[in-house]
PyMOL CGO cylinders between C-alpha atoms (Angstrom):
from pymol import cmd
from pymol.cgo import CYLINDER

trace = [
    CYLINDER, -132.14, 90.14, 118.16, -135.38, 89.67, 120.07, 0.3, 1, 1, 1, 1, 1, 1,
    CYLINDER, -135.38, 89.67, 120.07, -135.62, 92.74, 121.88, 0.3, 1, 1, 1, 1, 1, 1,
    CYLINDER, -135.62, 92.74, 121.88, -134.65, 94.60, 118.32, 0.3, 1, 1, 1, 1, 1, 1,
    CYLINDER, -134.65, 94.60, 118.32, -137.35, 92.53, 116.87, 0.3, 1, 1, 1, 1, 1, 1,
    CYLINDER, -137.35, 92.53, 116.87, -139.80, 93.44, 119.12, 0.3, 1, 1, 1, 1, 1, 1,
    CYLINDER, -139.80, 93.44, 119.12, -138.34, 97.72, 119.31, 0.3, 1, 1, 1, 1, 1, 1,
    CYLINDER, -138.34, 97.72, 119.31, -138.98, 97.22, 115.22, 0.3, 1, 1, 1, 1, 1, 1,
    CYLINDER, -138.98, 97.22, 115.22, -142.57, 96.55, 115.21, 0.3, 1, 1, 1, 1, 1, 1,
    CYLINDER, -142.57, 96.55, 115.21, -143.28, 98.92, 118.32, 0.3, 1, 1, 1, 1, 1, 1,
    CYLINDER, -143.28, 98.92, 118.32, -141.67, 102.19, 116.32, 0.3, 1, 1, 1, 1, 1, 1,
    CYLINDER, -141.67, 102.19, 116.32, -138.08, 101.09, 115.08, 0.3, 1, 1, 1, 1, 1, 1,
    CYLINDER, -138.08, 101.09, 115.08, -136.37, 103.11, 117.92, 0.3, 1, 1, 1, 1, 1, 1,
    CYLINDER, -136.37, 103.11, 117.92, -132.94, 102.46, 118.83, 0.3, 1, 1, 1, 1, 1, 1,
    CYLINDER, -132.94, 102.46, 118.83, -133.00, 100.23, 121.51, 0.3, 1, 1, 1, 1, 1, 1,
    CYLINDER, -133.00, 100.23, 121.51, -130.41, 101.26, 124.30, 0.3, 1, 1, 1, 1, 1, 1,
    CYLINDER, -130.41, 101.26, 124.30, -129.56, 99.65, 127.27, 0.3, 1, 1, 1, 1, 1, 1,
    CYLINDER, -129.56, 99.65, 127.27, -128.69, 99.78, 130.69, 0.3, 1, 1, 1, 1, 1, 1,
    CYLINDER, -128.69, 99.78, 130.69, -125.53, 97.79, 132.21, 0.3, 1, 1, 1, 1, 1, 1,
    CYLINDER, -125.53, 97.79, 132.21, -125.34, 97.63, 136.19, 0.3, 1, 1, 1, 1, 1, 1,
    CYLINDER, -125.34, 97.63, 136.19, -122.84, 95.59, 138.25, 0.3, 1, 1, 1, 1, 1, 1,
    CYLINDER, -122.84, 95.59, 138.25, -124.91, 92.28, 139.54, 0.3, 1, 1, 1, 1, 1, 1,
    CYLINDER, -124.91, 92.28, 139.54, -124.52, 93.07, 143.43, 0.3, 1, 1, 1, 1, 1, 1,
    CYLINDER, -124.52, 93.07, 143.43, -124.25, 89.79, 145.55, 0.3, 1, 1, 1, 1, 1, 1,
    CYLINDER, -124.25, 89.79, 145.55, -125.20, 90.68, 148.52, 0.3, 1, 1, 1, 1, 1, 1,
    CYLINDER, -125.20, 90.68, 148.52, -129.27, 89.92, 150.30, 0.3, 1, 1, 1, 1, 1, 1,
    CYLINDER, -129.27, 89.92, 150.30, -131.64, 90.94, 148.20, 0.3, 1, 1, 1, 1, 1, 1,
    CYLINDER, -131.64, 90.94, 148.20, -134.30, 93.89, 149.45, 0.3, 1, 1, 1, 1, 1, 1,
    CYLINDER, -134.30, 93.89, 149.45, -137.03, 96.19, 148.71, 0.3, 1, 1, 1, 1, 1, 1,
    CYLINDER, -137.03, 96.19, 148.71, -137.28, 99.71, 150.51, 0.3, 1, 1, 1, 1, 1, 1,
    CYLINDER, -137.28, 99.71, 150.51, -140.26, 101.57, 150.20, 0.3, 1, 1, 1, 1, 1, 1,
    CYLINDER, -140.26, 101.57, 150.20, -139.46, 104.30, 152.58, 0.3, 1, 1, 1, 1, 1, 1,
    CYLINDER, -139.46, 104.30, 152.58, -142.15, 102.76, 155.44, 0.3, 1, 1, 1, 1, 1, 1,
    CYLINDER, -142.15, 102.76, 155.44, -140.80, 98.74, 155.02, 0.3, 1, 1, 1, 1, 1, 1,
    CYLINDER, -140.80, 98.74, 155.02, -137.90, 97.04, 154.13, 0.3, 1, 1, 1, 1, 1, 1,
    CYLINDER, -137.90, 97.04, 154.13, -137.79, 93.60, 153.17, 0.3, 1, 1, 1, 1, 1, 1,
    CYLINDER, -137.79, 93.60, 153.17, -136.41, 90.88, 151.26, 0.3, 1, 1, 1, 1, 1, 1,
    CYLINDER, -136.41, 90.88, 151.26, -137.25, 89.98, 148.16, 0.3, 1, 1, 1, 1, 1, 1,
    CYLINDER, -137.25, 89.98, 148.16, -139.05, 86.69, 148.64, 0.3, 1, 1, 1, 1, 1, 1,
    CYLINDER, -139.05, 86.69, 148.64, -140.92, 85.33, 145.71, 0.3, 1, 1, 1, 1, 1, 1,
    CYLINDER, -140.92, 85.33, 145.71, -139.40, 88.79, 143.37, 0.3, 1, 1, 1, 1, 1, 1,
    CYLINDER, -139.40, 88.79, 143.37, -141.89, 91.24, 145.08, 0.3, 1, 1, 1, 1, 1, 1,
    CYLINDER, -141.89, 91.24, 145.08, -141.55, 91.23, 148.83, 0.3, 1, 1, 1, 1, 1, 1,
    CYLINDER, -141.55, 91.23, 148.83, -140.84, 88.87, 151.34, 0.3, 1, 1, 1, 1, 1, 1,
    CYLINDER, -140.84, 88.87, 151.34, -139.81, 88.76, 154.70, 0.3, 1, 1, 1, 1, 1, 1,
    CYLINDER, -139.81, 88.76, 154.70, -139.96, 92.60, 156.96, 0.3, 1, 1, 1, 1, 1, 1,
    CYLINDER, -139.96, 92.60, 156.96, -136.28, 93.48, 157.78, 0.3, 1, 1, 1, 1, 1, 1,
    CYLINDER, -136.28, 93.48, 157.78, -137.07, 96.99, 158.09, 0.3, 1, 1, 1, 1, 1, 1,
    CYLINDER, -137.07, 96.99, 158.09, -134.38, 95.97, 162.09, 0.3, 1, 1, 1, 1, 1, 1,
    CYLINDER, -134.38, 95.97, 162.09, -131.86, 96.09, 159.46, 0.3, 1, 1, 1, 1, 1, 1,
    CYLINDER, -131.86, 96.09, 159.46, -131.40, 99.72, 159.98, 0.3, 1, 1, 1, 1, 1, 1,
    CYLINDER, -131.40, 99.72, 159.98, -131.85, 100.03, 164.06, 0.3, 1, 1, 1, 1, 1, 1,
    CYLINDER, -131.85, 100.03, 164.06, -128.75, 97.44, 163.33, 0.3, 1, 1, 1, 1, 1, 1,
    CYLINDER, -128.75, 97.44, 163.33, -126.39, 99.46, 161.72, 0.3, 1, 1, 1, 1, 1, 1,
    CYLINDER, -126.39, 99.46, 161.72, -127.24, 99.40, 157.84, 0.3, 1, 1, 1, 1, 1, 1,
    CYLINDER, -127.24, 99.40, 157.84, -126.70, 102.17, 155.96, 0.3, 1, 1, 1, 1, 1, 1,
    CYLINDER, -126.70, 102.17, 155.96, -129.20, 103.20, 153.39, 0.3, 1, 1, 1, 1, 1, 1,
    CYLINDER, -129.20, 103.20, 153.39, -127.38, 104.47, 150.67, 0.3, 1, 1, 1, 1, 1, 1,
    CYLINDER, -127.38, 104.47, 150.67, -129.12, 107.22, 149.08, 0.3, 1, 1, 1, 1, 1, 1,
    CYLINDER, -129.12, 107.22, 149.08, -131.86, 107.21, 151.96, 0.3, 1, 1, 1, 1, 1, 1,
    CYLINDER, -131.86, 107.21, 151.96, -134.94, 105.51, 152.53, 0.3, 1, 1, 1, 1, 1, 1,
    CYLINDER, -134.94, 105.51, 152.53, -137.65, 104.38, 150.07, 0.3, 1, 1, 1, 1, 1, 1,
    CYLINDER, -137.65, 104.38, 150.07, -135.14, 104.01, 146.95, 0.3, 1, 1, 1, 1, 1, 1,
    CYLINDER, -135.14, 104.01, 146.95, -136.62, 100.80, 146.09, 0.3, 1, 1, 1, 1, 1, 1,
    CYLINDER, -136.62, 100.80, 146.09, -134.57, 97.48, 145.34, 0.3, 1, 1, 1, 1, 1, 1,
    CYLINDER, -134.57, 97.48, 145.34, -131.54, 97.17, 146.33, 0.3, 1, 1, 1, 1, 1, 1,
    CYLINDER, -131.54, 97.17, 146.33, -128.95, 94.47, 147.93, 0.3, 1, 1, 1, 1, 1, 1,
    CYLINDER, -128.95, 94.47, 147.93, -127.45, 94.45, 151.55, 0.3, 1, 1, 1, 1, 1, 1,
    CYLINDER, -127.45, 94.45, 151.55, -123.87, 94.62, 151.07, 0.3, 1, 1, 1, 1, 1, 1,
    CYLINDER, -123.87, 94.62, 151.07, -120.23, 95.13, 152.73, 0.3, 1, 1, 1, 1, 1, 1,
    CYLINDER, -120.23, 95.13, 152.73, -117.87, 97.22, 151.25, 0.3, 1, 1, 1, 1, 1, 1,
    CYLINDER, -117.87, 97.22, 151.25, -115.69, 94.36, 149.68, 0.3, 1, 1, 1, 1, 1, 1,
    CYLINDER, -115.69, 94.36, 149.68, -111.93, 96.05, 150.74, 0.3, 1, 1, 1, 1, 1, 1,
    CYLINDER, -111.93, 96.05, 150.74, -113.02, 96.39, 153.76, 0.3, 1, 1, 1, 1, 1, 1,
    CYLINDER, -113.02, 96.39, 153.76, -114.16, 92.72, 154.28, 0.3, 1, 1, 1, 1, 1, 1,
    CYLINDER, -114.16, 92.72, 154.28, -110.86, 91.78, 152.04, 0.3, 1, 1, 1, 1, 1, 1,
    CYLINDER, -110.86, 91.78, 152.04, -108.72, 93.62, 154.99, 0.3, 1, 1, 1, 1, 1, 1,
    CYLINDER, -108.72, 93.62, 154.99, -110.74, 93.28, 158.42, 0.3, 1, 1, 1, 1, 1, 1,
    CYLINDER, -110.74, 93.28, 158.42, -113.56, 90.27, 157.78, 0.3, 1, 1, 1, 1, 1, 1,
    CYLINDER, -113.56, 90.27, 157.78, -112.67, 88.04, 155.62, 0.3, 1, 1, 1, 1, 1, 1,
    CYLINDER, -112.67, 88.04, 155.62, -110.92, 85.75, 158.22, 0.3, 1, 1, 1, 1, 1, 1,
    CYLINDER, -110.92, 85.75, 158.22, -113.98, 85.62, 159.99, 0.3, 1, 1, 1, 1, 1, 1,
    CYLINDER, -113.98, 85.62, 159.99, -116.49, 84.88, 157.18, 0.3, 1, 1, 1, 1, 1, 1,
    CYLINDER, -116.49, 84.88, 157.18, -116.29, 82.82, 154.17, 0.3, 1, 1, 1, 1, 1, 1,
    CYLINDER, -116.29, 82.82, 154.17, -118.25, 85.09, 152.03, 0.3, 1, 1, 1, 1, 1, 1,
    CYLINDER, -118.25, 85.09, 152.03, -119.46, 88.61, 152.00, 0.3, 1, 1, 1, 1, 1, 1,
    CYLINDER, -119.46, 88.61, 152.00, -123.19, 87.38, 151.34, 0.3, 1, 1, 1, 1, 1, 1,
    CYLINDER, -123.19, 87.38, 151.34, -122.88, 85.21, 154.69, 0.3, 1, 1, 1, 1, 1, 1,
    CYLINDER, -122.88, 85.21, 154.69, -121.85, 88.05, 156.87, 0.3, 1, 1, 1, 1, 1, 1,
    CYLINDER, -121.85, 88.05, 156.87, -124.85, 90.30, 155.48, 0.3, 1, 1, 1, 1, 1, 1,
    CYLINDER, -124.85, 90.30, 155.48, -127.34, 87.37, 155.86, 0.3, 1, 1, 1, 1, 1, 1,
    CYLINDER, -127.34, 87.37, 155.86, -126.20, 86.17, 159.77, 0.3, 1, 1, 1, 1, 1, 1,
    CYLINDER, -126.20, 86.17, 159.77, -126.84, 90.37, 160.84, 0.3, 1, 1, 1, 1, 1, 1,
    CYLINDER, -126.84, 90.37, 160.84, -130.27, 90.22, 159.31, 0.3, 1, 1, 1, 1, 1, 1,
    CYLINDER, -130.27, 90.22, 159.31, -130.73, 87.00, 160.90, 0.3, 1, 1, 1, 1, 1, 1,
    CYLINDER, -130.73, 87.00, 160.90, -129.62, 87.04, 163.93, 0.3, 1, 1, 1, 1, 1, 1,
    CYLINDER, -129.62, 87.04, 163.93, -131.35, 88.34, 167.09, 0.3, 1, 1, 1, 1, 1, 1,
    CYLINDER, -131.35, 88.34, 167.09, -127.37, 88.52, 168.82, 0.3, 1, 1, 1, 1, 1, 1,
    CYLINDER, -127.37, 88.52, 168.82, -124.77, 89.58, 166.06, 0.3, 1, 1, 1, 1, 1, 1,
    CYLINDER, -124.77, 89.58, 166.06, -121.13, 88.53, 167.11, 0.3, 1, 1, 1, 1, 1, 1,
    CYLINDER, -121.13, 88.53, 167.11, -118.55, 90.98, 167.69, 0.3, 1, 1, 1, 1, 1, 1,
    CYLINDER, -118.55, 90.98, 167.69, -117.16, 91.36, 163.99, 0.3, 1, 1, 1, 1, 1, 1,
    CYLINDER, -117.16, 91.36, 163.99, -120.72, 91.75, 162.12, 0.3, 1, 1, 1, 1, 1, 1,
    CYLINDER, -120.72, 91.75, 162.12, -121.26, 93.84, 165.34, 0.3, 1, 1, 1, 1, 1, 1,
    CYLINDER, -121.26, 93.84, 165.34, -117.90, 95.86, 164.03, 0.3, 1, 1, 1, 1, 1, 1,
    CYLINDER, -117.90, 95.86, 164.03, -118.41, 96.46, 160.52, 0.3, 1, 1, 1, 1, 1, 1,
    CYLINDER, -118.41, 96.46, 160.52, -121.92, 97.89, 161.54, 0.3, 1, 1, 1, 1, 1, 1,
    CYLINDER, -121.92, 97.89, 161.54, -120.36, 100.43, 163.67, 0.3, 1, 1, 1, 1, 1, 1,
    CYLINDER, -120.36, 100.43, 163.67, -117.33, 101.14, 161.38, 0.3, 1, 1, 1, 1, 1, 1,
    CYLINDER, -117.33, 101.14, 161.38, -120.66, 101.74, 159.16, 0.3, 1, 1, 1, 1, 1, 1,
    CYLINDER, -120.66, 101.74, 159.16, -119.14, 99.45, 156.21, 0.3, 1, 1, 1, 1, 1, 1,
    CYLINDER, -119.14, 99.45, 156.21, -122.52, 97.54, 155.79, 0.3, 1, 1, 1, 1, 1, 1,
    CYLINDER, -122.52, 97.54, 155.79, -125.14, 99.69, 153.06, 0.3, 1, 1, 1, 1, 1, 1,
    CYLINDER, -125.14, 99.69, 153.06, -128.46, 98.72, 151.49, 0.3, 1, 1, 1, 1, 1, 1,
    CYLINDER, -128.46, 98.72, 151.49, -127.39, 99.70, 147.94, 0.3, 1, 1, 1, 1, 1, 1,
    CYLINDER, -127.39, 99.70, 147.94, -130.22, 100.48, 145.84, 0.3, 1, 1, 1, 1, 1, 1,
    CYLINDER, -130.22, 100.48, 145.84, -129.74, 99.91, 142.35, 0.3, 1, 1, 1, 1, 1, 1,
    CYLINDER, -129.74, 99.91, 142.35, -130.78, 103.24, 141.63, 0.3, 1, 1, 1, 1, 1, 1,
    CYLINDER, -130.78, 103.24, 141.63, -128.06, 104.65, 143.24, 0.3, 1, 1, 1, 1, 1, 1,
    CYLINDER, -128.06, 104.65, 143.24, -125.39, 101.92, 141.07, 0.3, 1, 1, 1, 1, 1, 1,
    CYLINDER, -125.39, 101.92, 141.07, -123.04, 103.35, 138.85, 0.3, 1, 1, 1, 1, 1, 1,
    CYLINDER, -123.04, 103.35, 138.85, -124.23, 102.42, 135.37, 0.3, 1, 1, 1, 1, 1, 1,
    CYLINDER, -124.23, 102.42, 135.37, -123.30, 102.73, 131.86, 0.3, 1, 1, 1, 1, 1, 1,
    CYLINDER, -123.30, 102.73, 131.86, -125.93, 102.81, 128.61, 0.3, 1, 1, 1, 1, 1, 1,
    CYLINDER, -125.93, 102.81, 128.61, -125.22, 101.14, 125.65, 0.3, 1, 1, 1, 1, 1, 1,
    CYLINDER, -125.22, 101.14, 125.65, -126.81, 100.64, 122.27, 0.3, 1, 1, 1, 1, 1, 1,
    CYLINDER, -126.81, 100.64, 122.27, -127.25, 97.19, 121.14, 0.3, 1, 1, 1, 1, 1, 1,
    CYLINDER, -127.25, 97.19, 121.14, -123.91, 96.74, 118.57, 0.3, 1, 1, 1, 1, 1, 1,
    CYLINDER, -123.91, 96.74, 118.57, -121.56, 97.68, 121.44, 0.3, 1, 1, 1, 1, 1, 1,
    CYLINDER, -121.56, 97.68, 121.44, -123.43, 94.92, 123.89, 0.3, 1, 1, 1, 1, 1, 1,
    CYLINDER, -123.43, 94.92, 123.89, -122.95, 92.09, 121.80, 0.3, 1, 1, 1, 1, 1, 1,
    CYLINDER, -122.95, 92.09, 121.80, -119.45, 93.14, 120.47, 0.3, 1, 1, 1, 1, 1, 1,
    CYLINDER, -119.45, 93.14, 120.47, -117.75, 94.98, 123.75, 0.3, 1, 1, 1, 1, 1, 1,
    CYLINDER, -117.75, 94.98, 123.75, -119.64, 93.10, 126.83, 0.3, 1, 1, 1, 1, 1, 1,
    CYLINDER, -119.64, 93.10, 126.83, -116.80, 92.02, 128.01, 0.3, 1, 1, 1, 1, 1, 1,
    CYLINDER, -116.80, 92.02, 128.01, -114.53, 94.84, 128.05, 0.3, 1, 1, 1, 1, 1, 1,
    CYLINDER, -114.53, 94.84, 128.05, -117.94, 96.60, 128.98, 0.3, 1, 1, 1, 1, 1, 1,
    CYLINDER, -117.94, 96.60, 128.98, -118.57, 94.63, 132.34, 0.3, 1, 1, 1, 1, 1, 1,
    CYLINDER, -118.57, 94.63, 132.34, -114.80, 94.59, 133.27, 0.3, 1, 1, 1, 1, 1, 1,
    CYLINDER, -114.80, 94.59, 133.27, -114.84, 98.20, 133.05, 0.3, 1, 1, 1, 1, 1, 1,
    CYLINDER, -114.84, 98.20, 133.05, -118.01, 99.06, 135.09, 0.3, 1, 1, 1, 1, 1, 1,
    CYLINDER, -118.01, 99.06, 135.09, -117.19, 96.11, 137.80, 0.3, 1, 1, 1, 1, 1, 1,
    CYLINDER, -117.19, 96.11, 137.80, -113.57, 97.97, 138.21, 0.3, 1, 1, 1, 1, 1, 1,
    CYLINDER, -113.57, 97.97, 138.21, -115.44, 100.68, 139.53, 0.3, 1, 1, 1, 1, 1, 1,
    CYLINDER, -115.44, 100.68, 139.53, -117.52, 98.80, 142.28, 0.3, 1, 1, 1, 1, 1, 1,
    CYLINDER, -117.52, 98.80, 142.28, -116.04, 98.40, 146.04, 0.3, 1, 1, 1, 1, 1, 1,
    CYLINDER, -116.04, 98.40, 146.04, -118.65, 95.73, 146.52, 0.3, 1, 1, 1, 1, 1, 1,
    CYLINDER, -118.65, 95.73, 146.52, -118.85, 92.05, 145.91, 0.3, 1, 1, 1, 1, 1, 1,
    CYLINDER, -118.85, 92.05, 145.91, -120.39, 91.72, 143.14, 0.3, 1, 1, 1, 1, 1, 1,
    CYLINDER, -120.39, 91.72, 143.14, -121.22, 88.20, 140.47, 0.3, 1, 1, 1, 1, 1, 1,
    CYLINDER, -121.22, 88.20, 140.47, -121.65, 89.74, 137.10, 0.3, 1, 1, 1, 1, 1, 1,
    CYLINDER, -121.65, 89.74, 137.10, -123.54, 92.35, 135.22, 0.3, 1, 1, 1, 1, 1, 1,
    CYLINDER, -123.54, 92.35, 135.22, -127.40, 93.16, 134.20, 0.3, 1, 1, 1, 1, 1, 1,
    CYLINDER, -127.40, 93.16, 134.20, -128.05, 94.37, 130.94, 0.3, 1, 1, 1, 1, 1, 1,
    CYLINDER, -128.05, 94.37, 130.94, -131.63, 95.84, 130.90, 0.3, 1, 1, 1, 1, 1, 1,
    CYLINDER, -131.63, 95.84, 130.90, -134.06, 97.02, 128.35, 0.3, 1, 1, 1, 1, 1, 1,
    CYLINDER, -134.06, 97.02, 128.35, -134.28, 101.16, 128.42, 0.3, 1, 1, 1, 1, 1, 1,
    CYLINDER, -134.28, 101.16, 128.42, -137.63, 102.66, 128.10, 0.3, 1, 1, 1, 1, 1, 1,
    CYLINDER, -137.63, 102.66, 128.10, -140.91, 101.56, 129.40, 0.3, 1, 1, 1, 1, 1, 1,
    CYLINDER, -140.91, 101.56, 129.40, -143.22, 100.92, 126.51, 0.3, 1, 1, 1, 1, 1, 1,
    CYLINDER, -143.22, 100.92, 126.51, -140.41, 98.26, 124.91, 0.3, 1, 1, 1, 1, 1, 1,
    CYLINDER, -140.41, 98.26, 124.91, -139.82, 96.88, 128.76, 0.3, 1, 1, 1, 1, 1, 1,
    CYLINDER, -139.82, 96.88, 128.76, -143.83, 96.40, 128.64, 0.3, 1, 1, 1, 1, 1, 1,
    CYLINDER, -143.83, 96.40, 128.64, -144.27, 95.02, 125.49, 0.3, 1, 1, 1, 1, 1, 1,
    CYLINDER, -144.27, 95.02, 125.49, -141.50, 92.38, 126.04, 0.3, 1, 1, 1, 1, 1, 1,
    CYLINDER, -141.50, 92.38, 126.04, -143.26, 91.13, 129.34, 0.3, 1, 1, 1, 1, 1, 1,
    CYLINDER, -143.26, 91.13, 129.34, -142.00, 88.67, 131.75, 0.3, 1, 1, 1, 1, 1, 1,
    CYLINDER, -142.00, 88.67, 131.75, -142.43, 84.91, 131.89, 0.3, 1, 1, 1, 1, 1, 1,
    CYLINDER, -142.43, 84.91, 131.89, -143.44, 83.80, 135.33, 0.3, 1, 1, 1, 1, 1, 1,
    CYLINDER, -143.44, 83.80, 135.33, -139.90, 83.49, 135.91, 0.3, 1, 1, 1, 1, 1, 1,
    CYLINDER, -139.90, 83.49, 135.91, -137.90, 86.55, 135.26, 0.3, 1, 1, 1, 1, 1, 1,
    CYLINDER, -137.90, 86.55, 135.26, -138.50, 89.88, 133.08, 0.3, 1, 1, 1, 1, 1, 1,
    CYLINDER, -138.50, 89.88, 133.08, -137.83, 89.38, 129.05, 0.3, 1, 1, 1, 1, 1, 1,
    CYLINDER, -137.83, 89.38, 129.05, -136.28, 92.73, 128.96, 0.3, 1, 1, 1, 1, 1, 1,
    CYLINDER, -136.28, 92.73, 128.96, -133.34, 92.01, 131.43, 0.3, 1, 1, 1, 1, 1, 1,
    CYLINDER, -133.34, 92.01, 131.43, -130.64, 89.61, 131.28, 0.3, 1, 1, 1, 1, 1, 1,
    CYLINDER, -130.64, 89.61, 131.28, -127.79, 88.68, 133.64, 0.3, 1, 1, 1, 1, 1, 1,
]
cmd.load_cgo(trace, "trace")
């Protein structure tokens, strides 16, 4: 009701939005020269080792934000014994100086990706079928995802309604997870 609020007294356009799976995974920025974490929401640490490693840049370099992940049946079938969590095997490779002989496998069984969102499978929605589907709408798009994933993002379409909703210095008021 907010966002429509605010589309009505920009121009009264249909507001649509985006729906992407919520990767959980470690959190990065590629800009095609450096690529690091995500720190305070902007950049953070320099992890650009990642890919001397073994990480796979989906897409290629310099797609922007993204999330170090494992290809979740794979983990399910050859690492999941050895981790607890998807998220803790991605962390200890970026970490770690020495990577032990699993992380050291999935690398070279090239099963570990820096997934930029841009390159997520997404679906657009108006507003009606957000509010009334969501559900059916997030089991649908996470069905498609062979990554570990902890919900969905529903995001604002279209930059002059994204910039006239703003951010708090917390998160964006034009995206919701």
């Amino acid at each position: 009701a907010r966002v429509q609020k605010e589309a009505d007294a920009l121009d009264g356009a249909p507001v649509e939005y985006r729906l992407t799976p919520k990767l959980d995974g470690l959190a990065g920025r590629d800009d095609g020269r450096v690529f690091a974490t995500r720190g305070n929401g902007e950049v953070g640490y320099e992890i650009s080792s990642a890919f001397t490693k073994g990480v796979i840049p989906i897409g290629g370099r310099g797609q922007g934000v993204g999330e170090i992940v494992v290809v979740k049946s794979y983990f399910d079938r050859h690492m999941a014994e050895f981790f607890e969590h998807p998220r803790n095997m991605v962390v200890g490779i970026i970490a770690s100086d020495r990577l032990n002989e699993n992380a050291k496998r999935a690398l070279d069984d090239g099963m570990v990706h820096f997934l930029p969102y841009s390159q997520v499978e997404s679906l657009t929605v108006d507003g009606r079928e957000l509010v009334e589907a969501h559900r059916q709408l997030a089991d649908r798009l996470l069905a498609k995802v062979d990554y570990p994933t902890d919900g969905v993002v529903a995001e604002v379409n279209g930059e002059r309604l994204k910039r006239r909703l703003g951010a708090t210095s917390h998160h964006y008021r034009w995206q919701i997870a």
